[in-house]
C-alpha angles and dihedrals in degrees: 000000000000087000097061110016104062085187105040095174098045122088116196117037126157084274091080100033087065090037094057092040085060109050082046096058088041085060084089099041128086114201123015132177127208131203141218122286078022091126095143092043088050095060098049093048093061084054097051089047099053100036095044107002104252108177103247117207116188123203085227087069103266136136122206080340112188106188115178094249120005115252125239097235117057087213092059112122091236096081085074090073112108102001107147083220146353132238129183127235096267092052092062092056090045088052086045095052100049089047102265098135119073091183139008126189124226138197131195139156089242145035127176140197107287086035091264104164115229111197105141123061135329122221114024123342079237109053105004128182104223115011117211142204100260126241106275110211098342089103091070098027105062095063100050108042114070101249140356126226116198131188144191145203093198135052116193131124090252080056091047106017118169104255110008119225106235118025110221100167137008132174144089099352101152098170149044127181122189139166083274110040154327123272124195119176120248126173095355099314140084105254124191104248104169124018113214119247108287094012116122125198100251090059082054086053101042092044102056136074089223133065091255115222111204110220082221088065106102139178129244114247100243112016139033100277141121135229117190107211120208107288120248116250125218098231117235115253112268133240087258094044091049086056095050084047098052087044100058092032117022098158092057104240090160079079101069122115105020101112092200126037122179116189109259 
């Protein structure tokens, strides 16, 4: 377990915390499809499938997959246990294009502002700084599944800068959701809807490369003003919630890839 739960005797971690805000927001949602390197979106995804029957579809092939312990790679053969059927990497975009996914998740070393992925090289094409792996299919992804629905381990402004250099994928990504907060695009850009518990919103602002609006800022009716109404709170997973967590992973594979993980 070292090698994937960076904090073994805590509970509950932001980990959980996204992972529960996620399969809360999936309890409305039919068919969605993860990924690979998607660990964290796996896992919710088996939550949301056992507790209301969202259609799970697994870049490894699977559909609705329930495999004993989640694997650490989303590519791993395992995730095969249990589907009630199999599908092949062609037939995904052809779902996609013909408006059978609802949601896809998405994964990328970078987001920007307006949710533009990042997944191929920072600095110029010529001569780049850091050099990634590329987006897969994302780039033809994005425009055709309802929404996409990103995530990071990670929440710096090299992670979110403002404007990233290279643009790998853009589309319909409606929500991030990162250690600090959750993001949701409104008007063109990605807005802090909901802070997780203990984050305040200067660590938001210090922490990203944007000037971060929050969706709970208002305007007073009349004049200039603003009015700053109470910040929404990302609810810590419930008693219920922890159990389904430690079913469908009891290893604790959602916590790969924090490199630091305070109790919460």
């Amino acid at each position: 377990m070292a090698a994937t739960d960076p904090a073994p005797a805590t509970d509950v971690t932001v980990a959980e915390v996204m992972c529960a805000a996620i399969a809360r927001r999936l309890a409305s949602v039919e068919t969605a499809f993860q990924g690979f390197a998607s660990p964290l979106p796996t896992v919710a995804l088996r939550m949301a499938h056992e507790r209301d029957g969202v259609t799970h579809l697994s870049a490894s092939g699977a559909v609705n997959g329930r495999p004993e312990t989640a694997p650490l790679s989303t590519e791993d053969q395992r995730l095969l246990a249990g589907s009630t059927a199999q599908f092949t990497s062609p037939e995904a975009f052809d779902l996609a294009a013909r408006g059978g996914v609802d949601v896809m998740f998405v994964g990328s070393p970078q987001f920007d502002r307006r949710g533009r992925m990042n997944g191929t090289v920072v600095g110029s094409w010529d001569d780049p700084k850091v050099k990634f792996g590329g987006g897969g299919g994302s780039g033809s992804l994005l425009p055709l599944v309802e929404e996409a629905w990103a995530w990071r381990t990670e929440h710096t402004a090299r992670s979110l800068p403002e404007d990233v250099d290279f643009v790998t994928a853009e589309g319909n990504l409606t929500y991030l959701v990162t250690p600090l907060c959750e993001f949701e695009r409104l008007d063109g850009e990605l807005r802090v809807v909901s802070l997780h518990p203990g984050v305040s919103r200067t660590t938001v602002r210090e922490r990203t490369g944007w000037d971060v609006t929050f969706a709970d800022d208002r305007r007073t009716v009349g004049d200039d003003r603003r009015t700053v109404g109470d910040d929404r709170r990302t609810p810590r997973p419930t008693d219920e919630e922890l159990r389904l967590l430690e079913d469908v992973d009891p290893k604790r594979v959602r916590r790969s890839g924090f490199t630091d993980l305070e109790p919460l």
